[in-house]
C-alpha positions as protocol buffer text, in pm:
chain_id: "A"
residue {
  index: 1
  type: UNK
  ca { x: 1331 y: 6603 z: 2295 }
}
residue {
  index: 2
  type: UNK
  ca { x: 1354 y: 6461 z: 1932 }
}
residue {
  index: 3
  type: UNK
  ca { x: 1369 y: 6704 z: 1673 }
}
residue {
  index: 4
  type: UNK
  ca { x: 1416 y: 6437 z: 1375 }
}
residue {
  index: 5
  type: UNK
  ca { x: 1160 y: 6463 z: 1122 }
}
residue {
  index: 6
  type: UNK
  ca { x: 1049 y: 6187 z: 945 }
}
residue {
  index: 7
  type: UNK
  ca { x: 1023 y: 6218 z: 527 }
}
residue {
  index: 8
  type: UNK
  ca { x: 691 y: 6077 z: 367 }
}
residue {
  index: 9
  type: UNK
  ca { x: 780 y: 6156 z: 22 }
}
residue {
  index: 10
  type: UNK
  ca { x: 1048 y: 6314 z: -182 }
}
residue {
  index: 11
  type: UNK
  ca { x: 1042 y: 6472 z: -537 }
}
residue {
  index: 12
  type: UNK
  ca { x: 1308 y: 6608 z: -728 }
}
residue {
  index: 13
  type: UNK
  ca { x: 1277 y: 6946 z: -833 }
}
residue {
  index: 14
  type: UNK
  ca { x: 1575 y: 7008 z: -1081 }
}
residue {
  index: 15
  type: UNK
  ca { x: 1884 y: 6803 z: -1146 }
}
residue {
  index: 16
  type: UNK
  ca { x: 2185 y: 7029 z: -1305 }
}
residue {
  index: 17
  type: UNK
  ca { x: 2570 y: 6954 z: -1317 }
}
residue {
  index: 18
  type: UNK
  ca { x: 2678 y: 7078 z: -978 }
}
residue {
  index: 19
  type: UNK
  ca { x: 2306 y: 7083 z: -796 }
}
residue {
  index: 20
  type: UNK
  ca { x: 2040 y: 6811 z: -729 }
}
residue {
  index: 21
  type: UNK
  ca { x: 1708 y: 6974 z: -579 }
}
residue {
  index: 22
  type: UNK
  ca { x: 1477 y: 6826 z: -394 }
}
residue {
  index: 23
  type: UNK
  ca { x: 1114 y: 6865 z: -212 }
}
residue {
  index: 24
  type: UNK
  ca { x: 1023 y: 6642 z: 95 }
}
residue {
  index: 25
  type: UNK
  ca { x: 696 y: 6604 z: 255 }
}
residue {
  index: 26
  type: UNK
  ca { x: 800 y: 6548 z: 627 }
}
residue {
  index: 27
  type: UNK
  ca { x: 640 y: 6474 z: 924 }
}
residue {
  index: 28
  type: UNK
  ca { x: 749 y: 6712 z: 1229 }
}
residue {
  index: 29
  type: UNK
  ca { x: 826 y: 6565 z: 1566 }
}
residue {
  index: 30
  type: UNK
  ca { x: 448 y: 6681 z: 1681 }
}
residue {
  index: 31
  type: UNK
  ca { x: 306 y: 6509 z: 1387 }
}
residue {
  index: 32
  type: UNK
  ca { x: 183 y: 6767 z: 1195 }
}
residue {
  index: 33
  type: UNK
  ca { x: 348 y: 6736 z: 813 }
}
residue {
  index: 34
  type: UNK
  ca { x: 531 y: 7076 z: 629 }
}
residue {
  index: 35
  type: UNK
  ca { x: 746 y: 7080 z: 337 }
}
residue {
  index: 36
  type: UNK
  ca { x: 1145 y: 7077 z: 306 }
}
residue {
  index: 37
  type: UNK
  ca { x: 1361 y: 7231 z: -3 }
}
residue {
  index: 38
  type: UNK
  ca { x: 1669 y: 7149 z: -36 }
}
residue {
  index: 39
  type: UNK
  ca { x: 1983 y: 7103 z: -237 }
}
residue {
  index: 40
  type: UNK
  ca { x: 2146 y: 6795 z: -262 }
}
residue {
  index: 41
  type: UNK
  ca { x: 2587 y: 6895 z: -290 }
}
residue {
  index: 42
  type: UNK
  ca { x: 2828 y: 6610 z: -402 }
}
residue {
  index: 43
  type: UNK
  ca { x: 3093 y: 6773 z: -103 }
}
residue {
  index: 44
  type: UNK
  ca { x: 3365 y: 6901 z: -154 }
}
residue {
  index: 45
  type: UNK
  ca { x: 3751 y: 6974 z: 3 }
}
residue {
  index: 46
  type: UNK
  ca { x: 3896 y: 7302 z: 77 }
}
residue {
  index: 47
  type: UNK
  ca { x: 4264 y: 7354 z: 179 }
}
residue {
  index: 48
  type: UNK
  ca { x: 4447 y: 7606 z: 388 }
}
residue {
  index: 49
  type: UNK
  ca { x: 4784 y: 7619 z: 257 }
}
residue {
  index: 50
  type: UNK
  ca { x: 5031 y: 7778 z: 494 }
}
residue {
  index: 51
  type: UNK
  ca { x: 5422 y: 7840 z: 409 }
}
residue {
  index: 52
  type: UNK
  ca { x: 5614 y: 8012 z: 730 }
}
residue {
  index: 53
  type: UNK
  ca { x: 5400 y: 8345 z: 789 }
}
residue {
  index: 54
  type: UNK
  ca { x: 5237 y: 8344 z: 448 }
}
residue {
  index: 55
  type: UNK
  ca { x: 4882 y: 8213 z: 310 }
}
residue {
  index: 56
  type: UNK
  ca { x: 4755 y: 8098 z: -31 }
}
residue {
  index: 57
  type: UNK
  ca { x: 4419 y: 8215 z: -149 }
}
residue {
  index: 58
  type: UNK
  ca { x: 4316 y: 8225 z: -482 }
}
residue {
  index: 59
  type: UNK
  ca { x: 4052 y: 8525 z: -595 }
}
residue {
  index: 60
  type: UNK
  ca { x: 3727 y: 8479 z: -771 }
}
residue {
  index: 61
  type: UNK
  ca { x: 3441 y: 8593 z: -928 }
}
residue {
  index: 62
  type: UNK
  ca { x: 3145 y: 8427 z: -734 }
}
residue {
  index: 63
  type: UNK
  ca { x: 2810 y: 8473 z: -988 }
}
residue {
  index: 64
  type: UNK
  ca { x: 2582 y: 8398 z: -751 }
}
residue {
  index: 65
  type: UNK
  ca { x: 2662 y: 8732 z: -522 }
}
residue {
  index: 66
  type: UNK
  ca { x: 2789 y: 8930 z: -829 }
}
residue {
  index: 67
  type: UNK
  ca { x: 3136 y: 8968 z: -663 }
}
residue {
  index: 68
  type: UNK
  ca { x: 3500 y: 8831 z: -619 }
}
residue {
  index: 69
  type: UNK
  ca { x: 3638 y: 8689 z: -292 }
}
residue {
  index: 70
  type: UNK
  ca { x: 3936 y: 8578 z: -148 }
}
residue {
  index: 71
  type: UNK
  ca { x: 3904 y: 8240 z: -35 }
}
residue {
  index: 72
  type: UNK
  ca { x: 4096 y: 7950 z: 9 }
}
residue {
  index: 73
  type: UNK
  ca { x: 4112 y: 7696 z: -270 }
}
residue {
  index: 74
  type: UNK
  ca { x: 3872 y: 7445 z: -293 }
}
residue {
  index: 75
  type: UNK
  ca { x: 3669 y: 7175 z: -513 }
}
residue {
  index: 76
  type: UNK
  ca { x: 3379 y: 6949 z: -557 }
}
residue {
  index: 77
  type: UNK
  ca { x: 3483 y: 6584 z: -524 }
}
residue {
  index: 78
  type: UNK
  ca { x: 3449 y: 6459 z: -911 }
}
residue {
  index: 79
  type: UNK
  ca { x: 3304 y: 6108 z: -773 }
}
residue {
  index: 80
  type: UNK
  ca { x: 3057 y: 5943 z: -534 }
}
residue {
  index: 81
  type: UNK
  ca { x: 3348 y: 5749 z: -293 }
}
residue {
  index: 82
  type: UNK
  ca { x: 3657 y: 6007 z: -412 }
}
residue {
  index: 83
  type: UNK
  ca { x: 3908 y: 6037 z: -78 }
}
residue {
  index: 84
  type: UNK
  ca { x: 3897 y: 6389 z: 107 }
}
residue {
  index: 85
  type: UNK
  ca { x: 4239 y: 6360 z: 97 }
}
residue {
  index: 86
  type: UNK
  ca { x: 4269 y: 6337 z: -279 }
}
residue {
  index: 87
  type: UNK
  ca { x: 4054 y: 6575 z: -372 }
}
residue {
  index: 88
  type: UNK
  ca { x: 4215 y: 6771 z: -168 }
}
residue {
  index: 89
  type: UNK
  ca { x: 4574 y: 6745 z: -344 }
}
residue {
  index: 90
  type: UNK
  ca { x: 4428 y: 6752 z: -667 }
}
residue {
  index: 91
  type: UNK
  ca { x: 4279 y: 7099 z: -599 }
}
residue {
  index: 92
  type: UNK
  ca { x: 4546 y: 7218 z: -452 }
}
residue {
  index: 93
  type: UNK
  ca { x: 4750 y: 7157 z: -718 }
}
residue {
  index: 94
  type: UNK
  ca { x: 4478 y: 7273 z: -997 }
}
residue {
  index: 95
  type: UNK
  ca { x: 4431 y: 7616 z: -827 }
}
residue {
  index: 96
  type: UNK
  ca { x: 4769 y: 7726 z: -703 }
}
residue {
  index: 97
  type: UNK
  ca { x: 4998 y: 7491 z: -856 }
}
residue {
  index: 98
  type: UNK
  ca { x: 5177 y: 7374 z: -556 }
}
residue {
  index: 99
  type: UNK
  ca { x: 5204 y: 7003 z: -375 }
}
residue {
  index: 100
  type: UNK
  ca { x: 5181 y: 6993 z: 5 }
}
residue {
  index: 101
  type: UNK
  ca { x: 5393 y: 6709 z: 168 }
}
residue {
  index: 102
  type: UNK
  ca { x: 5247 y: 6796 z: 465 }
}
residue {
  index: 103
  type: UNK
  ca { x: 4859 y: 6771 z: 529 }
}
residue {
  index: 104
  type: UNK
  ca { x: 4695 y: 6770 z: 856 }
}
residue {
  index: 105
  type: UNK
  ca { x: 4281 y: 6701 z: 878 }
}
residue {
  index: 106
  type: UNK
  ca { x: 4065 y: 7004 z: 1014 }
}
residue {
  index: 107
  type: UNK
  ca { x: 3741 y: 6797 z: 1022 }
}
residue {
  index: 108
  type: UNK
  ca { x: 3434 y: 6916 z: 863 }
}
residue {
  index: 109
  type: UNK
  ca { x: 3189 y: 7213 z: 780 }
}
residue {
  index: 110
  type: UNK
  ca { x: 2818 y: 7207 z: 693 }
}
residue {
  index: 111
  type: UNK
  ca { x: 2842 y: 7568 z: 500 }
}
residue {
  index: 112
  type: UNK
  ca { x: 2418 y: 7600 z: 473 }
}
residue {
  index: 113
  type: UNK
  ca { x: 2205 y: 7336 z: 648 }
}
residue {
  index: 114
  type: UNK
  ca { x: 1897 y: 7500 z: 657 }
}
residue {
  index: 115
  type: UNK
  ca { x: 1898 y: 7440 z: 253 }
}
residue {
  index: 116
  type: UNK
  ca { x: 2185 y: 7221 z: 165 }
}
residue {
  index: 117
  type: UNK
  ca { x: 2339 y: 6884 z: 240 }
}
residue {
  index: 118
  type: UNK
  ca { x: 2700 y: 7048 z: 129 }
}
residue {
  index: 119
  type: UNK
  ca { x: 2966 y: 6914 z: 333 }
}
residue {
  index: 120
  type: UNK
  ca { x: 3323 y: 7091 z: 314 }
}
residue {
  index: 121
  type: UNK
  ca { x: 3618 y: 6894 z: 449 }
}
residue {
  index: 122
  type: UNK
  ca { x: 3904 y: 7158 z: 544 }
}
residue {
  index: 123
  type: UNK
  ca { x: 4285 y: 7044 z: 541 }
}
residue {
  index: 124
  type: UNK
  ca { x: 4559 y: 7255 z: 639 }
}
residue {
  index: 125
  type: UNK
  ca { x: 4881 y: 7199 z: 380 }
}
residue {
  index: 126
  type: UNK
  ca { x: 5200 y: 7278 z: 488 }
}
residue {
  index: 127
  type: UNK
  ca { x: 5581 y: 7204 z: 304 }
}
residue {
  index: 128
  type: UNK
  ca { x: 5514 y: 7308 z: -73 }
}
residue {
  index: 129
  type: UNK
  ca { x: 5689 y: 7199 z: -409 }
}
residue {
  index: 130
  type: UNK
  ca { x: 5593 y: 7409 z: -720 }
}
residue {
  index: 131
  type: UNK
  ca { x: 5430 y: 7210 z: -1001 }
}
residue {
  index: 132
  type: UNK
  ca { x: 5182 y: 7370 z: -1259 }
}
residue {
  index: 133
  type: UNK
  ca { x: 4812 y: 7514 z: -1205 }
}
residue {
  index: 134
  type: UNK
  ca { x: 4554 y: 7319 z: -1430 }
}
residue {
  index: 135
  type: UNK
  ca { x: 4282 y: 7505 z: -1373 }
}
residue {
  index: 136
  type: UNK
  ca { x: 3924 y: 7388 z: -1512 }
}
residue {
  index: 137
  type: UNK
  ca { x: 3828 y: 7548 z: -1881 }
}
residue {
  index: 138
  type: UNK
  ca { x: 3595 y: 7732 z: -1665 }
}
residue {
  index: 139
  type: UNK
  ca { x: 3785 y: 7867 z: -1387 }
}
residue {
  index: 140
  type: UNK
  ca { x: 3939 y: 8180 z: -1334 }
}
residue {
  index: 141
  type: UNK
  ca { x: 4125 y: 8279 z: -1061 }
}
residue {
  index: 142
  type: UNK
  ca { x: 4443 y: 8461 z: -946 }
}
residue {
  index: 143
  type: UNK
  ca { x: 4664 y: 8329 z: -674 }
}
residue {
  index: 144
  type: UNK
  ca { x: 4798 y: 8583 z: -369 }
}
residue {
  index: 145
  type: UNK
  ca { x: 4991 y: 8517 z: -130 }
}
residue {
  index: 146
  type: UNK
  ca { x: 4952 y: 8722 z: 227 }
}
residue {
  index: 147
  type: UNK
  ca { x: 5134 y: 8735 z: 528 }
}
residue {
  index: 148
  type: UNK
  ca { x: 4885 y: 8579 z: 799 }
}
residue {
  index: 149
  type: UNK
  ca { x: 4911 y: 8917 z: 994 }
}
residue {
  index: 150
  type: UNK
  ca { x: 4740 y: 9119 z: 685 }
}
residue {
  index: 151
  type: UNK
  ca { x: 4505 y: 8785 z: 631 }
}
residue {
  index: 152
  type: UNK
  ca { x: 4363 y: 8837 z: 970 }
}
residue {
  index: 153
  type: UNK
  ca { x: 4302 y: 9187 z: 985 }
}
residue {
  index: 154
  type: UNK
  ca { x: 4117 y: 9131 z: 619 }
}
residue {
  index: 155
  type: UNK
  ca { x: 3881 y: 8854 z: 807 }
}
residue {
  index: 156
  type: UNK
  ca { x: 3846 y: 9104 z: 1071 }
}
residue {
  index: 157
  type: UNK
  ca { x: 3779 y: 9406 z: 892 }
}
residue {
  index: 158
  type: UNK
  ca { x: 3571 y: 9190 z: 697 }
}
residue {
  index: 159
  type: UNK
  ca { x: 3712 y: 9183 z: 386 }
}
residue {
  index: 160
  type: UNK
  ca { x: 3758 y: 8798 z: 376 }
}
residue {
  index: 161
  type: UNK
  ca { x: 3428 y: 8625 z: 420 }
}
residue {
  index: 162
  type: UNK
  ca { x: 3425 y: 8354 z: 305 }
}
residue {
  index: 163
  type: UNK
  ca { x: 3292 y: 8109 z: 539 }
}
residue {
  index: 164
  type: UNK
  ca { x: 3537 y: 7796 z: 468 }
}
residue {
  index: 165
  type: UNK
  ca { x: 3829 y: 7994 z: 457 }
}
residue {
  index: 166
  type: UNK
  ca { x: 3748 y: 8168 z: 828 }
}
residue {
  index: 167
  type: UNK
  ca { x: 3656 y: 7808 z: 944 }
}
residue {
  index: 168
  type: UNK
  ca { x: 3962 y: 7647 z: 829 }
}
residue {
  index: 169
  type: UNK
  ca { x: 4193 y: 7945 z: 963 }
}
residue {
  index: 170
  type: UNK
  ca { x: 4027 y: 7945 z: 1269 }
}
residue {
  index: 171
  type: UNK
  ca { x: 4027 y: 7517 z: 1325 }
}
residue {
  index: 172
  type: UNK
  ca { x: 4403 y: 7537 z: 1227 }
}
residue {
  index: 173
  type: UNK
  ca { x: 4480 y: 7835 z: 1480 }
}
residue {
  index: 174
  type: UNK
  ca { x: 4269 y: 7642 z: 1768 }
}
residue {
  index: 175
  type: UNK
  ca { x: 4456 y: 7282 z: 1669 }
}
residue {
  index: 176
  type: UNK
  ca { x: 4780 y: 7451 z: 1691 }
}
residue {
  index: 177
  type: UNK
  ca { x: 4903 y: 7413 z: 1307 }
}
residue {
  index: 178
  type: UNK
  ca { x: 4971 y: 7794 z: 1226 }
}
């Protein structure tokens, strides 16, 4: 069967510096026409950087759900074209100040796509040199390190939920990188 639906008009809802939202008239694959909201995401990179038995993760305050998680680091890319790969060393290096010489591609998420086009690439970094963090004027985080034992019990007790970070541990774990 073909689920696609077909759009018949689009209007843009709000446009703000990280979010674009839409609404779509669409026709459904019976023919009958309903209405789609969604958010339109740049995409974005988030890294799994993994030294011997130890994991980075930075902590932080997460406005929307009023709380701070441990996740892995991660950014927007900052233009329409920008290389998953370079984004991906570039946030590396912001968040945790550290330069992977070793990067290995865990594909791709979609982290909500009943609402969002967001798109996560996940990398997992290995073989570190210590540089600097340059963190955004409006990011706060704190770096900590965990031995992958603890990190796992945390996702499993579910204290780490953070959906890209579980994805990327568990694509790196299944590919054979940790």
């Amino acid at each position: 069967m073909n689920f696609e639906e077909k759009q018949l008009e689009e209007e843009r809802i709000f446009s703000g510096v990280l979010l674009d939202v839409r609404k779509s008239l669409v026709e459904l694959p019976n023919g009958k026409q309903s209405t789609r909201e969604y958010v339109v995401h740049p995409g974005a990179v988030a890294i799994l950087p993994v030294e011997n038995e130890y994991v980075y993760l930075v902590e932080q305050y997460r406005f929307p759900i009023g709380k701070s998680l441990l996740e892995i680091p991660a950014g927007k890319f900052d233009e329409p074209g920008e290389e998953p790969l370079e984004c991906g060393k570039r946030e590396l290096e912001e968040e945790i100040g550290k330069r992977a010489n070793t990067w290995i591609y865990l594909g791709y998420i979609y982290t909500t796509p009943g609402f969002s086009n967001e798109i996560i690439h996940l990398y997992l970094a290995k073989d570190f040199e210590s540089t600097e963090m340059n963190l955004d004027e409006d990011e706060f985080l704190e770096v900590k390190k965990l031995k992958i034992e603890k990190f796992e019990n945390m996702i499993m007790k579910n204290e780490i939920t953070d959906a890209k970070t579980i994805a990327a541990y568990t694509r790196a774990k299944l590919l054979g990188g940790i």
